[in-house]
ZAMARGU-4260 file (C-alpha; in steps of 0.2 Angstrom, whole numbers, plus 5000, padded with zeros to 4 digits):
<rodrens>
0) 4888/5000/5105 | 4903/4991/5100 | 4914/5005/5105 | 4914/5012/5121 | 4924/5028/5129
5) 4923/5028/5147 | 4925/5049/5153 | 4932/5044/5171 | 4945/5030/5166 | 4949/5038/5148
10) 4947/5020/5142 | 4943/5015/5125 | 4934/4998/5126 | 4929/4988/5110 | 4918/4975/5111
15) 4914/4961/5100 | 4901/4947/5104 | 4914/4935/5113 | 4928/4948/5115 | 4935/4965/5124
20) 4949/4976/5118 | 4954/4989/5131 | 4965/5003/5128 | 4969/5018/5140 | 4976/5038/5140
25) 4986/5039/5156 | 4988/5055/5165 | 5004/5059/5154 | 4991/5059/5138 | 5000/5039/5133
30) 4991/5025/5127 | 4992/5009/5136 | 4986/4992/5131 | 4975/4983/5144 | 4965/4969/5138
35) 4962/4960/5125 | 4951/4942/5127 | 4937/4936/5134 | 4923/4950/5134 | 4924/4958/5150
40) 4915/4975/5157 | 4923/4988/5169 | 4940/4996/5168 | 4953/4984/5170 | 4968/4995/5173
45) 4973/4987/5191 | 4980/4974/5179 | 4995/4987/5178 | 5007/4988/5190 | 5022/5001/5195
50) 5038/4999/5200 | 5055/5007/5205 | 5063/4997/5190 | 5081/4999/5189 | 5087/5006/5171
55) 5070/5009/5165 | 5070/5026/5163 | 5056/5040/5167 | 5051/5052/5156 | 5051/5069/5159
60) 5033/5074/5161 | 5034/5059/5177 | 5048/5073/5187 | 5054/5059/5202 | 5040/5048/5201
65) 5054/5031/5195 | 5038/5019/5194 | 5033/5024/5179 | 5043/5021/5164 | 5038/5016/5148
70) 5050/5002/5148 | 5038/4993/5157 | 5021/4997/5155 | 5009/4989/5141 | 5008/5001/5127
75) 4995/5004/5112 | 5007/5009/5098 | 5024/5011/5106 | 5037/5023/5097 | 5055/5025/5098
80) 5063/5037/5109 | 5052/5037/5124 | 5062/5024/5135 | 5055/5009/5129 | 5068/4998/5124
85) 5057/4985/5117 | 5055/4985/5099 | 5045/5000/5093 | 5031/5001/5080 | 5037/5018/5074
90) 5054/5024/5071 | 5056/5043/5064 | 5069/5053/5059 | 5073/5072/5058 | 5080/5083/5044
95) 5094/5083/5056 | 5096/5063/5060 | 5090/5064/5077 | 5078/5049/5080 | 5062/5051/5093
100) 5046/5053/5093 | 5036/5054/5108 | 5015/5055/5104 | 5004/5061/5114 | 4984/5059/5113
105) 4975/5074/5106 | 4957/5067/5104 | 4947/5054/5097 | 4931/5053/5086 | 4919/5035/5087
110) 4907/5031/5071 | 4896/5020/5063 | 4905/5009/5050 | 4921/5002/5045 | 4935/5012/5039
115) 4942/5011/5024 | 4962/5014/5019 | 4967/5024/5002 | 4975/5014/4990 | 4976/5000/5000
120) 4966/4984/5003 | 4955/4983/5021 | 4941/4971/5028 | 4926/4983/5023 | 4907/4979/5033
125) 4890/4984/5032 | 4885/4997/5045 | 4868/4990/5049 | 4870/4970/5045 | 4888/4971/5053
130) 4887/4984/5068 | 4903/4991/5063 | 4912/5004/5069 | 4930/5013/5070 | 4939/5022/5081
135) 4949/5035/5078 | 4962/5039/5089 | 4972/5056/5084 | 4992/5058/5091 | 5002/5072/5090
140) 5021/5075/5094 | 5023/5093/5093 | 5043/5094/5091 | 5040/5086/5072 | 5024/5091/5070
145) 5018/5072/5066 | 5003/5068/5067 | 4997/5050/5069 | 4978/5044/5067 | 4975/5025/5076
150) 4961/5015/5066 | 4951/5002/5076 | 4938/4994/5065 | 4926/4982/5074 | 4914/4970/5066
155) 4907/4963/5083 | 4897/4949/5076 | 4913/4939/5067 | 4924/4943/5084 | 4935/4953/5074
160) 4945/4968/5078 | 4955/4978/5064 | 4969/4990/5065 | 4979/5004/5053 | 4988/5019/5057
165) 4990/5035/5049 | 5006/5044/5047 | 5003/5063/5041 | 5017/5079/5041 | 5010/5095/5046
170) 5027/5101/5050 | 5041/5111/5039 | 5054/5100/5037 | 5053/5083/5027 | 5054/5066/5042
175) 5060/5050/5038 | 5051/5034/5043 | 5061/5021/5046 | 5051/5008/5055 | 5030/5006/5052
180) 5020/4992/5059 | 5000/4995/5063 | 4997/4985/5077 | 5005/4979/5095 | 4997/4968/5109
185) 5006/4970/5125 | 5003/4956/5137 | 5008/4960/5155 | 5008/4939/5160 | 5009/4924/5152
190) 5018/4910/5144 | 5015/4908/5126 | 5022/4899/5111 | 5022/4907/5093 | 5014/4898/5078
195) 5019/4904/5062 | 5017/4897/5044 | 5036/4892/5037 | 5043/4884/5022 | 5048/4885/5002
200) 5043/4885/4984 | 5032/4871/4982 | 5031/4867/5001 | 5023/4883/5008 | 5014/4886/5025
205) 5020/4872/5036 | 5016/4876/5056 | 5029/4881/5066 | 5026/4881/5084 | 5040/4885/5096
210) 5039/4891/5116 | 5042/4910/5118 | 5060/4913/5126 | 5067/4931/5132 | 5072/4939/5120
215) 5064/4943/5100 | 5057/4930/5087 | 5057/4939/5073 | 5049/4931/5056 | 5044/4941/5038
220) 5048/4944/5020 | 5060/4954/5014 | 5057/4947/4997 | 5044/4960/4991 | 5032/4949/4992
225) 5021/4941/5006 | 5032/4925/5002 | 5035/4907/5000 | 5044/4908/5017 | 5034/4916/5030
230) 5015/4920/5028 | 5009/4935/5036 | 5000/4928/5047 | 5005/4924/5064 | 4995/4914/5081
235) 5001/4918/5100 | 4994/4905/5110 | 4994/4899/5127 | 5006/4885/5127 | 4992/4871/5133
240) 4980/4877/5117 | 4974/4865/5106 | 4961/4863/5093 | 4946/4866/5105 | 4955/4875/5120
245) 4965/4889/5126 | 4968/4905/5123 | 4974/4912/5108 | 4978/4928/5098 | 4981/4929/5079
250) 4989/4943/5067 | 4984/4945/5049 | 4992/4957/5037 | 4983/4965/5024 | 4997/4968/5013
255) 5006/4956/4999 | 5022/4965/5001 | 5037/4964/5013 | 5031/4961/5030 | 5037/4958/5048
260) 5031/4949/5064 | 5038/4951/5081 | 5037/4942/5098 | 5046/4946/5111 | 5048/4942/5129
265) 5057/4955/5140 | 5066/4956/5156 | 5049/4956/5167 | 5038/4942/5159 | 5029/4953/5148
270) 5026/4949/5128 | 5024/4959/5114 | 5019/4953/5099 | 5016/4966/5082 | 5015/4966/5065
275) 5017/4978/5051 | 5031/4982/5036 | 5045/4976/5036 | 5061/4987/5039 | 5074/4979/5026
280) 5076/4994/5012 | 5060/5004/5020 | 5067/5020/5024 | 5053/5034/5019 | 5053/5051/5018
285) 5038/5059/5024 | 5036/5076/5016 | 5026/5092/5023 | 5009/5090/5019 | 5011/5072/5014
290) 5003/5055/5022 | 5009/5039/5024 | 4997/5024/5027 | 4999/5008/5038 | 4992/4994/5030
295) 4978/4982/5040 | 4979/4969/5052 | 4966/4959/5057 | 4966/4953/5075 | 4956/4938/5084
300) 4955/4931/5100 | 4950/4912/5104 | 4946/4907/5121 | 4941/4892/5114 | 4955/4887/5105
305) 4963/4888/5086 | 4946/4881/5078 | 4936/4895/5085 | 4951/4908/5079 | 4952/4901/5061
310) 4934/4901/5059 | 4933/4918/5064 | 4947/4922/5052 | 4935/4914/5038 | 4920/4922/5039
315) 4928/4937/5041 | 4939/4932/5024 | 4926/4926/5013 | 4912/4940/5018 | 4924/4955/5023
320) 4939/4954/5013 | 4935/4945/4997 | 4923/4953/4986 | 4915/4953/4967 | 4903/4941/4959
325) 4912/4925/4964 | 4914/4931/4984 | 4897/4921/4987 | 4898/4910/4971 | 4905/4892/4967
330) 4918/4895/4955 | 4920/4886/4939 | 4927/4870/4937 | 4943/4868/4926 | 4956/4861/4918
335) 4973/4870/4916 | 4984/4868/4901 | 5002/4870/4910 | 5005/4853/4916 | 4995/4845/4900
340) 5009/4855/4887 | 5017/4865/4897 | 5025/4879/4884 | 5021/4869/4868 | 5002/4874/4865
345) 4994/4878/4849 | 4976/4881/4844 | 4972/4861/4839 | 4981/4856/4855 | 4969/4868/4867
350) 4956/4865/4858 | 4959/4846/4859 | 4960/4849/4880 | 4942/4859/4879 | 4934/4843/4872
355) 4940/4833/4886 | 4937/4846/4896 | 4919/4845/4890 | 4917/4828/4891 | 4921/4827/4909
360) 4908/4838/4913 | 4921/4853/4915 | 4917/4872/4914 | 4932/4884/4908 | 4947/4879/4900
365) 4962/4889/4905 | 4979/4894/4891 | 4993/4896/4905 | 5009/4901/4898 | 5016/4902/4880
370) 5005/4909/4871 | 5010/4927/4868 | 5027/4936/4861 | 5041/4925/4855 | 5037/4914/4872
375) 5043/4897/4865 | 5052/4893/4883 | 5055/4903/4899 | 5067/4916/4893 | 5060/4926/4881
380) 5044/4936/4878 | 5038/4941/4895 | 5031/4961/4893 | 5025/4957/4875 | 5005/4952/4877
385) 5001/4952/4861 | 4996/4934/4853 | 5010/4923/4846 | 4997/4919/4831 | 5010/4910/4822
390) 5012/4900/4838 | 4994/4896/4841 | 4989/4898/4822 | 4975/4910/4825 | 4970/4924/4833
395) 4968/4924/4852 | 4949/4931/4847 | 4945/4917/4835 | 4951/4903/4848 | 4941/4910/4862
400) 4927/4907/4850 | 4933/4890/4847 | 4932/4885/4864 | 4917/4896/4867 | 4907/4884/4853
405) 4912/4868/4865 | 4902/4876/4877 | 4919/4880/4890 | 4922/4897/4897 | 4941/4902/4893
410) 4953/4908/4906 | 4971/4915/4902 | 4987/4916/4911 | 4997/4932/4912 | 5015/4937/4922
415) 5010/4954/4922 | 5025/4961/4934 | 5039/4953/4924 | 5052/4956/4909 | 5062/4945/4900
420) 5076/4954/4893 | 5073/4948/4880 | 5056/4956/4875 | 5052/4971/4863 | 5046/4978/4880
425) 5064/4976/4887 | 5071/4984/4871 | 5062/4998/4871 | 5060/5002/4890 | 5076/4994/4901
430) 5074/5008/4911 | 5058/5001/4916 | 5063/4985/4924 | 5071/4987/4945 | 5089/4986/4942
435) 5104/4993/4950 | 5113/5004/4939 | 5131/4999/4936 | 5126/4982/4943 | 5123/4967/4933
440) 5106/4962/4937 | 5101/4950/4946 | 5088/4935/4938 | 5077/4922/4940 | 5068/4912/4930
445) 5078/4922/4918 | 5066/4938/4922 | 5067/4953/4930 | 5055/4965/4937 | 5044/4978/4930
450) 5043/4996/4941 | 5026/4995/4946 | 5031/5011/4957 | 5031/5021/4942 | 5013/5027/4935
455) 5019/5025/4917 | 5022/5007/4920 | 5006/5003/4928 | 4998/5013/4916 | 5004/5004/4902
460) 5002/4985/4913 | 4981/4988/4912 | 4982/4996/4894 | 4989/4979/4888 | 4978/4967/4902
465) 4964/4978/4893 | 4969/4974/4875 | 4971/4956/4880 | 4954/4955/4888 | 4943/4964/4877
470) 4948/4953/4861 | 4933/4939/4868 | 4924/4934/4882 | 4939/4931/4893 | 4929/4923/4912
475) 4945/4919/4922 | 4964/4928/4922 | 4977/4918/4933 | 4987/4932/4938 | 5005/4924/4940
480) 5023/4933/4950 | 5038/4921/4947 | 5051/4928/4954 | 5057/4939/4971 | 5063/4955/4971
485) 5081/4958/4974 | 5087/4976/4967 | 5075/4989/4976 | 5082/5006/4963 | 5069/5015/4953
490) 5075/5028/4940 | 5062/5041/4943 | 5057/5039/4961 | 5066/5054/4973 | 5069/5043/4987
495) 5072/5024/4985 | 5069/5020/5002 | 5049/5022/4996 | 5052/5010/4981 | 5044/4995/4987
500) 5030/5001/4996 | 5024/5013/4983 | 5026/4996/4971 | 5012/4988/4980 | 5004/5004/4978
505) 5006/5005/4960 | 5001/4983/4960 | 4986/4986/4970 | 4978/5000/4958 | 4982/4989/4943
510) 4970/4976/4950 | 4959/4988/4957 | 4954/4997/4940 | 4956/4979/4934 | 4940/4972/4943
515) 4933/4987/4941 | 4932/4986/4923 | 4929/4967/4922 | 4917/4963/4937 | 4913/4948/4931
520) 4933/4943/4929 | 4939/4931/4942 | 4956/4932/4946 | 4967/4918/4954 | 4981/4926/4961
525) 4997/4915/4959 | 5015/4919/4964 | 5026/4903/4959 | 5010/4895/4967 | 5008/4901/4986
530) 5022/4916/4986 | 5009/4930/4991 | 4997/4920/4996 | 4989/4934/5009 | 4973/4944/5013
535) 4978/4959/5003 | 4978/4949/4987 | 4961/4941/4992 | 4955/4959/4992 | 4956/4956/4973
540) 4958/4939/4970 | 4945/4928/4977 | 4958/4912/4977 | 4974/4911/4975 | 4985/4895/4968
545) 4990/4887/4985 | 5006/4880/4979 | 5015/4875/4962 | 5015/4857/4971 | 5001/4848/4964
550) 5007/4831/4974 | 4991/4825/4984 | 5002/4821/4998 | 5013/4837/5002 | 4996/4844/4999
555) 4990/4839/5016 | 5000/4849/5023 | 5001/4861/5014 | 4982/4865/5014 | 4982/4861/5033
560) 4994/4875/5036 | 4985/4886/5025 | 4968/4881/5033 | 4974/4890/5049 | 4971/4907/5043
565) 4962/4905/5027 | 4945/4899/5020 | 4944/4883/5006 | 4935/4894/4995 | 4953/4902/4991
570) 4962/4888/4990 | 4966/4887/4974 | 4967/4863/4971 | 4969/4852/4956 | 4970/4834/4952
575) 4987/4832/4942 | 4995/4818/4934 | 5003/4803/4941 | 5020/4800/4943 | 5016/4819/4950
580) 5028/4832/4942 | 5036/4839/4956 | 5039/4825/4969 | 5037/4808/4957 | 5025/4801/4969
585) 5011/4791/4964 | 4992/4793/4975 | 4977/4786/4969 | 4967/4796/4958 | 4953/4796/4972
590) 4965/4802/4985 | 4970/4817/4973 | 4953/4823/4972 | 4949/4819/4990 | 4963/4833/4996
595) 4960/4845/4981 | 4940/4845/4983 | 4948/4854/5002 | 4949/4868/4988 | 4942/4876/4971
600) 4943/4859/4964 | 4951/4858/4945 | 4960/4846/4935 | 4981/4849/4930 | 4984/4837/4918
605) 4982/4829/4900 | 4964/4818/4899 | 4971/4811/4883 | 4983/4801/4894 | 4969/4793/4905
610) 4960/4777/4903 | 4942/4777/4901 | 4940/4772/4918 | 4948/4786/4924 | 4938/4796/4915
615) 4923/4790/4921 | 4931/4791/4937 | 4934/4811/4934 | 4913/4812/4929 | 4910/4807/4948
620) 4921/4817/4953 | 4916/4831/4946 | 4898/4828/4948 | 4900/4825/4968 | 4910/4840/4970
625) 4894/4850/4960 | 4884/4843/4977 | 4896/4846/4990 | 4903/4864/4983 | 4892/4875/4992
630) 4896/4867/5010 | 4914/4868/5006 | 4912/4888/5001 | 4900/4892/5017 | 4903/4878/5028
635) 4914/4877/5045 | 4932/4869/5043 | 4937/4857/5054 | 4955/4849/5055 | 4954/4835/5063
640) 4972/4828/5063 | 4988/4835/5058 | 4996/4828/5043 | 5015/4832/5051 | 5014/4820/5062
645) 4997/4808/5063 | 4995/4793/5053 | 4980/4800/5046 | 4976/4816/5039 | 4957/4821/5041
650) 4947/4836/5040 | 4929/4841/5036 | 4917/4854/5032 | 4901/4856/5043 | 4885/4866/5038
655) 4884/4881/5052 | 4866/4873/5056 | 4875/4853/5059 | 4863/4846/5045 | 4878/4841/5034
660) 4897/4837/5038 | 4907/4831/5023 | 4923/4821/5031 | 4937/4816/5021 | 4954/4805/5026
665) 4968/4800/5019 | 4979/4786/5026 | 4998/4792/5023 | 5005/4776/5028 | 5002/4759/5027
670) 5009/4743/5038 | 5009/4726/5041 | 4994/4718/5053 | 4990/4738/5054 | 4980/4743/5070
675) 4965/4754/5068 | 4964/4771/5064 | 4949/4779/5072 | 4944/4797/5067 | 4937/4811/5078
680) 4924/4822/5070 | 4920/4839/5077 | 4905/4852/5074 | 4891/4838/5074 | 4874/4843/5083
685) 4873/4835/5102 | 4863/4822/5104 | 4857/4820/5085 | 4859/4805/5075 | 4868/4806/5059
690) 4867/4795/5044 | 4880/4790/5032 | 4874/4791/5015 | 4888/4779/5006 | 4882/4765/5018
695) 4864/4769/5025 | 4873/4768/5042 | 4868/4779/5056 | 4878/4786/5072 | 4877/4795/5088
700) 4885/4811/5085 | 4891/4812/5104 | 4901/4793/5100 | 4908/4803/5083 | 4914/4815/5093
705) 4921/4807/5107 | 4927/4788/5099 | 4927/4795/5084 | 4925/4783/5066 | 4935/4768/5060
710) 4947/4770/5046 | 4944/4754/5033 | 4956/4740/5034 | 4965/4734/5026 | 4970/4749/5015
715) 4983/4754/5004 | 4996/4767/5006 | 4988/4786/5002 | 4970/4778/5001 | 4957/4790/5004
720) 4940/4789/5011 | 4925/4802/5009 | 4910/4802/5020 | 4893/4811/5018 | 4884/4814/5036
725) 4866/4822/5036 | 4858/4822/5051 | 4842/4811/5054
</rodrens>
């Protein structure tokens, strides 16, 4: 079994195929946290130690016994009010004000299979293929007659461990919750440093790695969305952990709203690390009767390093997480119409794009924005999805069938969340939008944002995606969010401290009856490029846009930050033009494909403007990335430098069996009498023999993997190099 419960210890141990996570009832009905790393058997509680500690107290149940406090003992789900001063996972007030909440362990129920979460996205398994199971653990506090239900999901063959909570009122008088978060690792030793993923429109998802100091480091969004600025996603490692050693923990959040991430190192060595919603404007009132839901985090542990973490994350990502007809699939190649015309498209002019399209051996073209409404520019039209046919100069119908006759799919762009104020929708619903009354409002992008904790708006947002999508054979919808949300008031909703989560509700059921309906739909998420680029979105999107950044060179990092916690197949990549529209820069056109074939491969640009070399150029392209697709949808990723700070970037996907590596490098700088540039490669078979099918060429894996493989010379600045290994 996966989960065992140990009578004579009262421990809870889950196992994975590499891994432990051990949990305890104490004497006093509390749950401590006693292990979680390399799979281990026994009870492991003479890792917790007791001391006299000065100004930690003891609770009441512990009469003189001053050793134990909660103030220093590892905990599983630590609350506020007990004597912990640390940072709680649950904060709750009384209809009086009084804050506190001491649980206490009732029972607890083991089963076969994963659980799954209402309304909200999960990793979901397969009983018999995956061995799942959960744990329930059921608290209780009887002074507020709160109940809360742990959820431990295990899928012991990815080495992954998930956890949610469950908040539910069975007493008279309505709570408030003021802080939630859904999962907490107590470390009673060790010195850590904290990787997170940091940056900015257009330059998400760079790694951050700084050393653990007393005190809190506290990263998140309180942007109503996952974000440009912090991922959810967070790494505690061992502060001498590379690629291939050391121990390390991760932190995923399931959830594309406001989020927030904690590590913090108290007064006796110990570390906490948690994860859960964020606190800014989260203040909600828990009714009798009512429940209120945790989302998901996934954990991993490494022992082997962040390779062996961040292929655990994928597999667990593109098996468990994402789902629908493309989960297993290679997704269509295309070409997008944004950075060919931006807002000045017409019928002739798409239609001109999907015989290029064609001729490059492409499969769906794809009508981003200004095609609906009176959407001639970015300020007007956003909420009116119905078909500027004066604007295209037919029907949105007849040009699906236009582009259907070339023998391309067609895709479409929509902002479903978002109103213009100027917009029929605006005019006849202001009260719909998430403004301050009394207030101006604040804009961006000169948009607000739709309710989306209001039924009647969501309601309406899949009546209009419906009327969009039924008027042809619609294969792909880029599902786009261009702005944060700032004003958190809802004219209907009883409490607006519940605003924002009950928005991600209301977003979530949107796309939920949205897949439903379309099966065969595949959605690219897309918020400004890589602003809620999460796993909760995954749940519904299969790929999301990785950035609004096209440049082939920021791209190296940015995918290489990405690659920590998510798998290529979601990595939304296209070739664009050169000079590139955000930074200026000029790359090769090999070099641009090289980084975005890292990804769902597509093209972002005008072909009209192209040579007839660079044409024929695209054609190998595209044929190559047809062969190499399926190894970088399945395969192991492997980064084999980092782009921050190495001359050369390099990475590769290898087959799980070792047959096949595909290895690709870009050089980032170029100098004078250069010295050489070898690259490492990783995930070969030992002892085999590999041959390189551009030169015939073969290699000792072990001398691949140790001396590594020389980078050309002489070469140019951003000059790329792709390799094909199969072994001999």
């Amino acid at each position: 079994m996966a989960i065992v419960f140990d009578p004579a210890h009262k421990t809870y141990t889950l196992h994975t195929e590499q891994t432990s996570y051990q949990l305890q009832a104490d004497r006093f009905g509390r749950l401590l946290h006693l292990y979680y790393g390399q799979r281990s058997e026994g009870c492991l509680d003479y890792l917790l130690t007791y001391a006299d500690r000065g100004f930690s107290g003891n609770p009441n149940e512990a009469g003189d016994e001053r050793r134990y406090s909660m103030d220093a003992l590892p905990q599983e789900f630590p609350v506020q009010g007990t004597g912990d001063y640390r940072s709680p996972l649950l904060s709750v007030r009384d209809e009086t004000g009084t804050f506190g909440c001491d649980l206490k362990l009732q029972g607890h129920t083991i089963r076969a299979g994963k659980y799954a979460l209402e309304g909200l996205p999960a990793v979901y398994a397969d009983t018999e293929a995956d061995g799942a199971e959960t744990l329930e653990l059921r608290l209780y506090n009887e002074r507020l007659g709160l109940y809360v239900t742990l959820l431990y999901g295990v899928l012991p063959k990815l080495d992954i461990i998930t956890r949610a909570a469950v908040l539910e009122n069975a007493g008279s008088g309505t709570l408030r919750v003021e802080k939630l978060q859904s999962a907490c690792l107590d470390f009673v030793s060790g010195d850590f440093d904290l990787i997170c993923f940091q940056g900015r429109h257009a330059m998400e998802r760079t790694p951050d790695r700084r050393p653990l100091h007393h005190g809190s480091t506290v990263i998140g969004s309180r942007r109503g969305y996952s974000s440009h600025q912090y991922n959810p996603f967070v790494i505690l490692a061992d502060r001498t952990a590379t690629e291939t050693a050391g121990r390390c923990w991760a932190m995923q959040f399931v959830y594309s709203g406001g989020f927030q991430a904690e590590a913090e190192l108290d007064q006796y060595g110990q570390t906490r690390l948690q994860m859960g919603l964020a606190e800014d404007t989260f203040s909600y009132p828990l009714r009798p009767g009512e429940k209120l839901t945790a989302p998901e985090v996934i954990l991993t542990y490494s022992a082997a390093g962040l390779e062996r973490l961040s292929h655990n994350l994928h597999r667990c990502i593109r098996r468990h997480i994402c789902r629908g007809r493309y989960r297993d699939a290679v997704r269509p190649l295309l070409l997008n119409s944004w950075e060919a015309a931006y807002f000045n498209i017409n019928a002739d002019t798409l239609i001109a794009l999907g015989r290029e399209a064609k001729a490059l051996g492409l499969d769906l073209l794809v009508m981003d924005d200004g095609w609906f409404g009176e959407r001639w520019n970015d300020r007007a039209g956003l909420g009116d999805w119905t078909t500027n046919e004066k604007k295209l100069g037919c029907s949105l119908g007849e040009l699906i069938g236009q582009v259907k006759a070339l023998g391309l799919r067609f895709g479409i762009w929509m902002e479903p969340e978002m109103v213009n104020e100027d917009s029929a929708l605006y005019r006849a619903h202001p009260d719909w939008a998430l403004t301050i009354p009394g207030e101006g409002p604040v804009r961006a992008r000169c948009q607000l944002v739709l309710d989306l904790s209001r039924r009647e708006v969501c309601d309406y947002l899949f009546q209009s995606l419906c009327a969009v999508l039924d008027q042809g054979d619609i294969s792909y919808l880029k599902w786009d969010a261009n702005r944060s949300i700032a004003e958190v008031y809802s004219r209907t909703a009883d409490d607006q401290g519940r605003v924002l989560y009950d928005y991600m509700l209301g977003l979530y059921d949107i796309l939920e009856r949205l897949t439903a309906r379309y099966p065969d739909l595949l959605i690219e998420g897309c918020s400004g490029g890589g602003g809620r680029f999460d796993a909760g979105m995954l749940y519904y999107c299969p790929q999301i846009w990785c950035s609004d950044n096209t440049d082939a060179v920021d791209r190296l990092t940015i995918q290489y930050g990405t690659s920590f916690g998510y798998p290529a197949s979601t990595v939304g990549a296209h070739v664009s033009a050169c000079p590139n529209h955000q930074t200026g820069r000029v790359t090769p056109l090999a070099t641009r494909a090289a980084v975005a074939m890292a990804g769902t491969f597509g093209y972002e640009l005008d072909p009209k403007t192209l040579s007839e070399e660079e044409k024929e150029e695209i054609r190998r392209q595209v044929a190559a990335f047809r062969e190499d697709a399926p190894l970088v949808l399945d395969g192991l990723y492997y980064r084999l430098s980092d782009p921050t700070r190495e001359l050369c970037a390099a990475w590769a996907f290898v087959s799980e069996s070792g047959e096949r590596c595909l290895l690709s490098a870009v050089l980032q700088n170029c100098h004078g009498n250069m010295t050489p540039v070898y690259v490492k490669l990783r995930g070969l078979t030992p002892g085999a023999l590999y041959r390189v099918r551009e030169s015939g060429a073969v290699y000792p894996a072990d001398a691949l993997m140790d001396m590594g493989l020389p980078f050309p010379l002489p070469a140019a600045e951003y000059d790329s190099r792709v390799w094909h290994f199969e072994r001999v």
